[in-house]
Every structure is written in structure tokens, then in C-alpha cells.
C-alpha positions in Angstrom: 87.4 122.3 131.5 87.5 125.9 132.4 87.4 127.1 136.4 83.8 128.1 136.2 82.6 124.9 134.5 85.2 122.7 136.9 82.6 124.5 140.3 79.7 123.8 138.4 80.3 120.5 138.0 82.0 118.9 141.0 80.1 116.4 142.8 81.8 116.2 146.1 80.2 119.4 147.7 76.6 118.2 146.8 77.6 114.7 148.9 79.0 117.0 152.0 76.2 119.4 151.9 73.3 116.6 151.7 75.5 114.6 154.5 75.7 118.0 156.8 71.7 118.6 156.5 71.0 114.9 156.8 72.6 115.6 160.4 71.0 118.4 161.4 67.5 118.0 159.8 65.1 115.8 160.8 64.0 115.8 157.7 64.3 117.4 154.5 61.5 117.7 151.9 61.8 119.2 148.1 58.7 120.3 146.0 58.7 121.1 141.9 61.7 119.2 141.3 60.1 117.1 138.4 58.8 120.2 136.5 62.1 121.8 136.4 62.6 122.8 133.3 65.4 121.5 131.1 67.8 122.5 128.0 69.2 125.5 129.3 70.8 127.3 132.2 69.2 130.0 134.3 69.0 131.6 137.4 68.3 130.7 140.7 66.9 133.0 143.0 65.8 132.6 146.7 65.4 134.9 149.8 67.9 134.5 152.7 66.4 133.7 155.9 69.2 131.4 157.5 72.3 132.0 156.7 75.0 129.1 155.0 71.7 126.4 155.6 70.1 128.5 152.6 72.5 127.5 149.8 73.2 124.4 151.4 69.5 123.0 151.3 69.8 124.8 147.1 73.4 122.6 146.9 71.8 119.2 148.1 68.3 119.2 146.3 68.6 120.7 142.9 69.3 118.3 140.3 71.7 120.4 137.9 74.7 122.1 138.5 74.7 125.4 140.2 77.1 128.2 141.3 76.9 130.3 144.1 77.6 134.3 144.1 79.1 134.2 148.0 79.9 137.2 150.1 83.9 137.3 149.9 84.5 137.5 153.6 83.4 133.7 153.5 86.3 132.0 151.2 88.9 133.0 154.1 86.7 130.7 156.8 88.8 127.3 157.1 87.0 124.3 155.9 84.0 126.0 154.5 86.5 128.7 151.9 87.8 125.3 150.5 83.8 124.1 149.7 82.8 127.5 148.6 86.0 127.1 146.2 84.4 124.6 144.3 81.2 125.8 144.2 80.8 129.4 144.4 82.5 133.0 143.2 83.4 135.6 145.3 81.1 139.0 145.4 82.5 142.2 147.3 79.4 144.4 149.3 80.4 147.9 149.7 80.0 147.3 153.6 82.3 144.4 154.3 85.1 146.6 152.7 87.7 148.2 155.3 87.6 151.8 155.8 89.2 153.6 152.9 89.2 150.2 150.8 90.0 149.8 147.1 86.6 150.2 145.7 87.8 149.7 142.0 89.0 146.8 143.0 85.7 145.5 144.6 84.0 146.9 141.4 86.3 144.9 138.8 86.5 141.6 141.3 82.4 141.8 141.2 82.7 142.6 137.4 84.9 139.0 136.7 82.5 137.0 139.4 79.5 138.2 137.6 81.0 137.1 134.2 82.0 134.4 135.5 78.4 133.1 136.7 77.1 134.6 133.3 79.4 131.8 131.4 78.2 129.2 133.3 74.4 129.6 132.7 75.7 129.6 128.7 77.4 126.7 129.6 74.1 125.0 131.0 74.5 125.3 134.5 72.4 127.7 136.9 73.4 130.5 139.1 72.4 131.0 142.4 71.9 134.2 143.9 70.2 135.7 146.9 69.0 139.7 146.1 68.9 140.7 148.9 72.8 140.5 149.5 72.3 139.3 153.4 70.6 136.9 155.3 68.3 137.8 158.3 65.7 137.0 160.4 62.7 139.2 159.3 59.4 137.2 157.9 59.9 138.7 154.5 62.8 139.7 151.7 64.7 142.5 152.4 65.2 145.3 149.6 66.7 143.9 146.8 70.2 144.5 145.2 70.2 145.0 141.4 72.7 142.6 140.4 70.5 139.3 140.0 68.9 141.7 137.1 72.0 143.1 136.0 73.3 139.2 135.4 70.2 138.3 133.5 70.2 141.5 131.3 73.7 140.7 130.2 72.8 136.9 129.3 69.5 137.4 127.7 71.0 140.1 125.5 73.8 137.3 124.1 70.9 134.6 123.7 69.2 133.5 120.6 65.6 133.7 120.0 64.0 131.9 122.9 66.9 130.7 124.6 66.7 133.2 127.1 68.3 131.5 130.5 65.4 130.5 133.2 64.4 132.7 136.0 63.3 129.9 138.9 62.1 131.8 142.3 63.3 129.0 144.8 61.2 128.9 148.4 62.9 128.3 151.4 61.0 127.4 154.9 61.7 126.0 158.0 60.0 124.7 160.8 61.9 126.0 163.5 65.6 126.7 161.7 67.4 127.6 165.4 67.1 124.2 166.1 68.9 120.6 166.2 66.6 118.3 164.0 64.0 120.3 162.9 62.6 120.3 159.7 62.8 122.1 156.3 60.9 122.7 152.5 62.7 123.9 149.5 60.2 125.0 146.6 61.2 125.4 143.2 58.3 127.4 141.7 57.6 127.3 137.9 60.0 129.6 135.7 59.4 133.1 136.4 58.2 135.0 133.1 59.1 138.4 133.0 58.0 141.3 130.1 60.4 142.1 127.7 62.6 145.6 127.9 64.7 147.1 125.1 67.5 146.3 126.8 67.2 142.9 127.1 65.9 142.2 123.8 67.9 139.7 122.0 69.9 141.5 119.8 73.6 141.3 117.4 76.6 142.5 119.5 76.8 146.4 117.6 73.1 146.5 118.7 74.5 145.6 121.8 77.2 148.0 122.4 74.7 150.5 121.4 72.4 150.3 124.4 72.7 153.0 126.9 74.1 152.7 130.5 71.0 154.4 132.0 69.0 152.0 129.8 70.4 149.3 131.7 70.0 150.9 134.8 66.1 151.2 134.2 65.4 147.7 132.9 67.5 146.5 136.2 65.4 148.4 138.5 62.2 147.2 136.4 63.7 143.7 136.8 64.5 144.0 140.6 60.8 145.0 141.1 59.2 141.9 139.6 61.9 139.9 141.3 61.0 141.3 144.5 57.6 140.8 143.9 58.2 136.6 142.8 60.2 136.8 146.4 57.4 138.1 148.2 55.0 135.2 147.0 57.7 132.0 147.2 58.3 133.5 151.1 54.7 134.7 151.6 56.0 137.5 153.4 54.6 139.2 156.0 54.4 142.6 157.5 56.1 141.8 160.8 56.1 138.0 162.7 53.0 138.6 165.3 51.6 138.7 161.9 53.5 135.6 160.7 52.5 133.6 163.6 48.7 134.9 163.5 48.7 133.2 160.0 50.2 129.6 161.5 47.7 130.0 164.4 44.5 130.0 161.4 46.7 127.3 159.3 46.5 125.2 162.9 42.9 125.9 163.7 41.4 125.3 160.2 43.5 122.0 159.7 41.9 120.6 163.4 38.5 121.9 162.3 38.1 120.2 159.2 39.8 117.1 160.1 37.1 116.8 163.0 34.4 117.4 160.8 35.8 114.7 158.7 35.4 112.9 161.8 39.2 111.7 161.6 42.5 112.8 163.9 44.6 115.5 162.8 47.4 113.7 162.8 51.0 114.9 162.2 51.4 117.5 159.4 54.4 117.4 156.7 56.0 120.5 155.8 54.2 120.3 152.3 50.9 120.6 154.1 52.4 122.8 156.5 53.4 125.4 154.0 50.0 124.9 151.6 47.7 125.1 154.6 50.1 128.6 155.1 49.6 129.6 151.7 46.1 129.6 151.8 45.9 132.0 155.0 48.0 134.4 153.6 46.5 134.3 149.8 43.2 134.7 151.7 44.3 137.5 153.5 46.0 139.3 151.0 42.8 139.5 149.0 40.5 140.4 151.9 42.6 142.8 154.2 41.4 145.7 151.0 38.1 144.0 149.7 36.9 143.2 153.5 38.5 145.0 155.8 36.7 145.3 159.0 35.4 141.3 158.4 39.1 140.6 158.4 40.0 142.7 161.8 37.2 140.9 162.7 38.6 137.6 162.6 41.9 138.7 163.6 40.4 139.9 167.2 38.6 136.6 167.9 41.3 134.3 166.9 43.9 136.5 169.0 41.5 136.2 171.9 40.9 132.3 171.3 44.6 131.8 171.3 45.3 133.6 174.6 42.6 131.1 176.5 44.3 128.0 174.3 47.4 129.2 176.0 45.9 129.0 179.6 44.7 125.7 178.9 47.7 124.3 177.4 46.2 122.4 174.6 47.0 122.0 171.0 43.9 122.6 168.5 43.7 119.0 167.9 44.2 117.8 171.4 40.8 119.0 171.8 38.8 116.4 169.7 39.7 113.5 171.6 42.3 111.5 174.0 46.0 110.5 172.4 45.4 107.1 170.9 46.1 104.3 173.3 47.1 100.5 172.5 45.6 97.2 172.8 45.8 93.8 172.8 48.3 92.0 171.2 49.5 95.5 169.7 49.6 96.8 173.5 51.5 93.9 174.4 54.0 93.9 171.5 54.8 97.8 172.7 55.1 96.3 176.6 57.8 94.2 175.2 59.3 96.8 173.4 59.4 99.6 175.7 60.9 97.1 178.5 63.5 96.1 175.9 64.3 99.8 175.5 64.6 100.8 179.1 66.6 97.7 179.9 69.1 98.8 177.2 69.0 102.2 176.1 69.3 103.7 179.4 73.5 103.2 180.1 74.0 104.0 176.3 72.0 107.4 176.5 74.3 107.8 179.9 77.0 107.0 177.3 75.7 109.7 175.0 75.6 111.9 177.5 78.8 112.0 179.5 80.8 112.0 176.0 78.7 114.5 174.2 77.5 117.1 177.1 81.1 118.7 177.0 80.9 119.4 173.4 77.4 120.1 173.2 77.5 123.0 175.5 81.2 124.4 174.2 79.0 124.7 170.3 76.4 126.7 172.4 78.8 128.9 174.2 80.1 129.5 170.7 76.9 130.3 169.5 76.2 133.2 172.1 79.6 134.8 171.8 79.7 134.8 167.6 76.1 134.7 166.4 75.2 138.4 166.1 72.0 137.5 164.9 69.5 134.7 165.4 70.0 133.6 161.4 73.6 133.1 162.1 72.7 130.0 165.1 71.6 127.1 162.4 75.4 127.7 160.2 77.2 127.4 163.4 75.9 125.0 164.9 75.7 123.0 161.0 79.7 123.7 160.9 80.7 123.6 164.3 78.9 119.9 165.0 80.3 118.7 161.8 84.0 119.1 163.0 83.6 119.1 167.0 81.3 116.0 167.1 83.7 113.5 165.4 86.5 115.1 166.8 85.0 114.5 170.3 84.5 110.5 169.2 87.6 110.3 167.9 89.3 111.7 171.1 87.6 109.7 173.4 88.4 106.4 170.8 92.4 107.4 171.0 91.8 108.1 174.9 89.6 104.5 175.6 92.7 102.8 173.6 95.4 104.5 175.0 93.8 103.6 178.0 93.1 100.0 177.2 97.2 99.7 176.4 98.2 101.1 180.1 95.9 98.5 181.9 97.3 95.9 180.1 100.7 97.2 180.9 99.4 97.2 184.6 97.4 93.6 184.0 99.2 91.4 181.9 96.4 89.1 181.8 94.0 91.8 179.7 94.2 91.3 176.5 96.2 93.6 174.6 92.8 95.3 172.3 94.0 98.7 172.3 92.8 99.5 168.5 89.5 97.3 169.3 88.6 98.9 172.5 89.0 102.5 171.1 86.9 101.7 168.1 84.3 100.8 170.5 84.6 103.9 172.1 84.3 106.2 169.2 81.0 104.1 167.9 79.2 104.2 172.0 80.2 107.8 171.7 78.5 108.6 168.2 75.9 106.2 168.7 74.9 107.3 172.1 74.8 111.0 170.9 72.3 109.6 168.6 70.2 107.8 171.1 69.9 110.8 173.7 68.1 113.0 170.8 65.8 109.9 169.9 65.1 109.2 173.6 64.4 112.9 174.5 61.8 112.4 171.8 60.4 109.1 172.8 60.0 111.3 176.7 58.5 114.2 175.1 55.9 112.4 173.4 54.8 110.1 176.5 54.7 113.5 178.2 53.0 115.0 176.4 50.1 112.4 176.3 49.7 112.1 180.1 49.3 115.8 180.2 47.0 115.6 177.4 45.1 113.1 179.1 45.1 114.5 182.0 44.0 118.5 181.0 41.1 116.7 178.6 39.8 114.9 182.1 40.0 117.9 184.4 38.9 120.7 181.8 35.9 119.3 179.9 33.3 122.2 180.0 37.1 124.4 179.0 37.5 122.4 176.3 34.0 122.6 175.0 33.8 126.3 175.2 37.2 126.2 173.0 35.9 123.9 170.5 32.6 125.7 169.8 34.6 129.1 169.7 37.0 127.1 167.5 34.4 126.3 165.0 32.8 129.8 165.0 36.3 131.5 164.2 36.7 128.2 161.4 33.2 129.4 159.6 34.4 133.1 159.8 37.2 132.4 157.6 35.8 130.2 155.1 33.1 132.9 154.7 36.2 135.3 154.1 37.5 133.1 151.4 34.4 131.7 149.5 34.8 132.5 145.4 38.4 132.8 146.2 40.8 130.8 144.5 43.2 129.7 147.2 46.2 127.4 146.3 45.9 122.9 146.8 42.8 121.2 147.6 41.4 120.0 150.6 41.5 116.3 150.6 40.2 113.3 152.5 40.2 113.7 156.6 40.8 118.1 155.6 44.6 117.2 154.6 45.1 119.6 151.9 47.0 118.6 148.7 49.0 120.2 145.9 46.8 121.3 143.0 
């Protein structure tokens, strides 16, 4: 099996990468998988909005086998140059090169990596590449690099008649991607159909050779334009991120109107509703901000103004419809029990948690403020710090707890010699009470949050009614906006929306 085929294939990074984001997400969700399509290779192709998560999530959820194009500077990290040596191929940026660098060099190592990936899609497998060349932390693609084109020309022009490799724009979002156990949606879109140049016409190797060099260079740019443009929808980018969250604030407002309407709670959103309720916003706003311009500044003002009173009141656009759901009866009883079980037992192992992971927890976030130079850099550090410092820490404190265990008994006779035992309880408190202090932080935050709920709804009534009749004014005003258009899902029972 040649080098290429042997990354493409290897199974081991997939289980690392899925066991990494299993740890850090919360949860992970994947959308399009099943209409993937199937007898060739193609191209992967994804914006970059959070550094080594991005082709991590792409490694752990898609089905086939896949190569990575990876900025070279990354193969010399320890740990992570050994994964990204089965999985990826090195490609040199102008910028990371040294100050009077070789050049040539960087031009004929980019040359091989680019052949390289262009074998493996005729093998079958995919390439995955990110256009822009860099991640970052803007709410849309950056300009993108030609070479995503460049490799698709080169294939297409050595593939039969319709055997053409796939062009799959790949959507990556995230909740809140700075933080620990958050949540995140990979989208693979249908196969992106793009028109049909000279130069990347099917055609006999002479025809081939034949093809001019600025012929390339103008089917590449064309190519890089309607990549850009696929980029731009499977991010739905945005001009800047008061923008961004102006769009989530709508996506929140409609989803609490309509499910109140339906006369049903809210309830907690998935990320696939999350991102479809999104979607609608921006397609809606994308086709009005030209067509209706000053209705659309309208809207904008009143929903900027009904968000700076939500603020003062500190409620969420469904906390105004009605208390947090209390328990009763039996069920209220069965939750007493529970909850007493959990603060007679969870309270010394979240102490546990705490004293053996506090040390290492804030060392990863020192380390985060001295080497992240920007915010899309916090989520791969933390991913690759935790996954080395956390069982390190557990181990330590294992070896220490047994080593320990083996000097009292030298002190005590009488103690039973369990120095092996007593460590491997040590490591498992240690690991399992780092898992308990996240879920009890929860538990407190929810509880919390419903006594203040409570409270504020008790307190603030003729508030909250002004906020729900603005709230419904602002709710009509958009679906006025968007009548005859023809937004993306369907609004389902209690106004969840669904996929189409």
C-alpha cells in the first residue's frame, strides 16, 4: 500500500480524534451523512473557525477515508506531528517561511503534497482542505487560496466522463467553541455542482499538456469564486458578529414566540434546530436587506431596543411564558430521594475532583493566555493540553497515593500492604471526581437559575408583560418580512422547526 493510501486508510486517528471530542464536547451532532454520495473520491471543503477542533470534528464523523492538507509548522508539534503523520500532508504558506527561506523548495514540497492528495481522491478517498489557508475568529470565510481549485482542475482533467471527484462544502458550528463541554454541528451539504471550464474538461493527456498556464490560472480563480460563494452559505456568514448575534437574538425570539402560540414550552434546542432556526434569519435577511430595506432597519432597531430591556430584566425569551416546571407527587418525592442521595455522596468526591484537578486546570489556562494568540487557538489547546495533563495528573497522584500507602505500612505494620490497590483508587477518585465537579456545576446552575427565574417572574409581572407584547410585535414584523419566501426546514409541532 502506497504512503498516501496507508494515511487514508488508518483507523487509529479516527478512534483518538472521536475519543478527544467525546471529552471536550458535550455533545457532538452530524447532519447529511446518509446522502453522502458514494463510488468515488472528492474533495472536502470547510471554512476554519477553530483551529485543530475543525479537522478533528471532519476526522471523527465522516464515514470514508480522508486526508488532511496541514500547515507544515504543525508535523514538528510532539504528539499531534505523529497523528497528523498518518493522516495528513504537509503544505508550506509563504508566511510561515523564515526570512530569506527556500521558496523553491516550499513550491516543489507543495507541488508533491498536492499530488499526493490528488492520488488519493483517484484512489477513492477524499481530501480535505480548508481555502482559506488559516483559521480565525471572524463570523465568515476569509479570502480564499486557489489551491482547493488548482487540486480539482488537475483531477477532473485525468477523469473519465462523469467521474469527476465530488466537491462536498462541509459546515462547521459551534455553540460556544472557547469552552469545556459545549456543543458542536458538522454539516455535509449536497455535492457542490460547479459549470464546466476548458480547462477542466475531461480530456486525453496531449490535450492535456496542451492547456495553457494562464488557462489554469483563470478556471482556478473562477473556481475559487464559487467556492467561496458554497463557503459563504454552509457558514452563513455575516458581515461582522453584532451582526451574527442580532441574527441568534431573532432565531431565540421567534423560536419562544411560536412555541407559545403553540401553547407548549420552548424547551431546550439541539444544535440542528439551532443552526435551521439560524438559517432561516439569515436567508430571510439576505433576501430583504435589498428588496426591503428600510422594513428590515426597521426590525433591526426594535429588536436591538427589545434586547437591551431583556438584558435589564435578566430573562431568557422563554422564561417569560411561564415558571420553570416544578415536581410532584410521587415524581417530587422520587427527586427528594435522589437529590439527598446526591448531596450525601457527591459532595467529598466533587471535593476530590477538586483538590486533584484545580492544579491542573488552572496551569492549562495559564497556558492558554501565554500561547493562544488568538481566541480560535483556546479550544486546540485546551483539546491537547487536557488530553495529556489530565491523565498525567491521575496517574501522579495514583503513583503518589501508592507510594504513600507503602511508607505507612512501613510505619504500621498492621496496614495492609495495598500499595498497587490504593493508587488505583486514587487515579479513578481523581478522574472520576474531575467528572463529577463539571456535572455538579451544572446540576447548581440549573437550580440557580430557576430560583432566579422564579423569583424575577414574581417581582416583574407588568415587565414581563410589556416584553411579551413587544416580543410578539417584533415576531409578526419578521414573518411579514419573509412571507412568499422560501426559507430552509419547516416549522413543526410546538414551533420546533425541522429539516426539509
Amino acid at each position: 500500500m502506497s504512503e498516501i493510501g496507508a494515511r487514508a486508510s488508518s483507523r487509529w486517528p479516527r478512534r483518538v480524534a472521536r475519543v478527544l471530542l467525546a471529552l471536550f464536547f458535550r455533545r457532538v451532532e452530524v447532519v447529511g451523512v446518509e446522502a453522502l454520495p458514494v463510488g468515488r473520491g472528492g474533495l472536502l471543503l470547510a471554512w476554519h473557525p477553530n483551529g485543530l477542533i475543525d479537522p478533528a470534528l471532519i476526522l471523527a464523523t465522516f464515514p470514508g477515508r480522508v486526508v488532511f492538507g496541514a500547515r507544515h509548522g504543525l508535523f514538528r508539534w510532539p504528539l499531534l506531528g505523529t497523528l497528523l503523520r498518518a493522516t495528513a500532508v504537509p503544505i508550506f504558506r509563504r508566511q510561515d517561511l523564515p526570512a530569506g527561506g527556500d521558496q523553491s523548495a516550499a513550491k516543489r514540497g507543495n507541488d508533491s503534497s498536492l499530488a499526493a492528495l490528488a492520488a488519493a481522491i483517484e484512489a477513492g478517498s477524499y481530501a480535505v482542505l480548508f481555502p482559506e489557508g488559516d483559521s480565525h475568529d471572524e463570523p465568515k470565510p476569509l479570502e480564499l487560496r486557489t489551491g482547493a481549485a488548482r487540486l480539482y482542475l488537475d483531477v477532473a482533467l485525468r477523469a473519465a466522463e462523469g467521474e469527476r471527484p465530488f466537491l462536498i462544502p462541509v459546515g462547521l458550528h459551534y455553540d460556544r467553541k472557547l469552552l469545556f463541554r459545549s456543543r458542536a454541528l458538522v454539516v455535509y451539504h449536497p455535492p457542490l455542482e460547479v459549470a464546466a471550464e476548458p480547462a477542466a474538461e475531461p480530456a486525453a493527456e496531449a490535450a492535456a499538456e496542451a492547456v495553457g498556464e494562464e488557462a489554469r490560472r483563470v478556471a482556478a480563480r473562477r473556481l475559487t469564486g464559487e467556492f467561496a460563494a458554497a463557503l459563504d452559505r454552509t457558514a452563513l456568514a455575516t458581515d461582522d458578529w453584532q451582526e451574527h448575534d442580532l441574527m441568534h437574538r431573532l432565531r431565540r425570539l421567534m423560536r419562544a414566540e411560536r412555541a407559545a402560540r403553540a401553547g407548549e414550552a420552548s424547551g431546550p434546542v439541539d444544535m440542528r434546530e439551532r443552526m435551521l432556526g439560524f438559517a432561516r434569519v439569515w436567508t430571510g435577511f439576505r433576501a430583504r436587506r435589498e428588496s426591503a430595506p428600510a422594513e428590515v432597519a426597521a426590525v433591526r432597531e426594535r429588536l436591538v431596543a427589545y434586547d437591551r430591556r431583556m438584558r435589564r430584566l435578566g430573562l431568557e425569551d422563554h422564561e417569560l411564558d411561564r415558571d420553570p416546571e416544578l415536581p410532584h407527587g410521587r415524581v417530587l418525592a422520587a427527586l427528594a430521594l435522589q437529590r439527598l442521595v446526591i448531596d450525601a455522596v457527591l459532595p467529598p468526591l466533587v471535593l476530590i475532583g477538586v483538590l486533584a484537578n484545580l492544579p491542573t486546570a488552572l496551569l492549562i489556562e495559564l497556558a492558554v493566555r501565554v500561547t493562544a494568540k488568538r481566541r480560535k487557538d483556546v479550544a486546540s489547546i485546551k483539546l491537547l493540553l487536557g488530553a495529556v495533563l489530565f491523565p498525567a495528573t491521575w496517574l501522579g497522584l495514583g503513583l503518589f497515593a501508592g507510594w504513600g500507602q507503602g511508607l505507612i505500612h512501613d510505619l504500621y505494620p498492621r496496614i495492609p500492604h495495598l500499595p498497587w490497590l490504593t493508587g488505583a483508587l486514587a487515579a479513578m477518585l481523581s478522574a472520576l471526581g474531575g467528572v463529577l465537579v463539571v456535572v455538579w456545576g451544572r446540576l447548581s446552575r440549573r437550580v440557580g437559575r430557576g430560583l432566579v427565574v422564579l423569583g424575577k417572574r414574581r417581582i416583574a409581572r407588568a415587565a414581563i408583560g410589556r416584553r411579551l407584547a413587544e416580543r410578539a410585535a417584533i415576531f409578526d414584523a419578521a414573518c411579514a418580512l419573509a412571507r412568499d419566501l422560501e426559507l430552509p426546514g419547516r416549522i413543526g409541532p410546538g414551533g420546533r422547526i425541522l429539516s426539509d
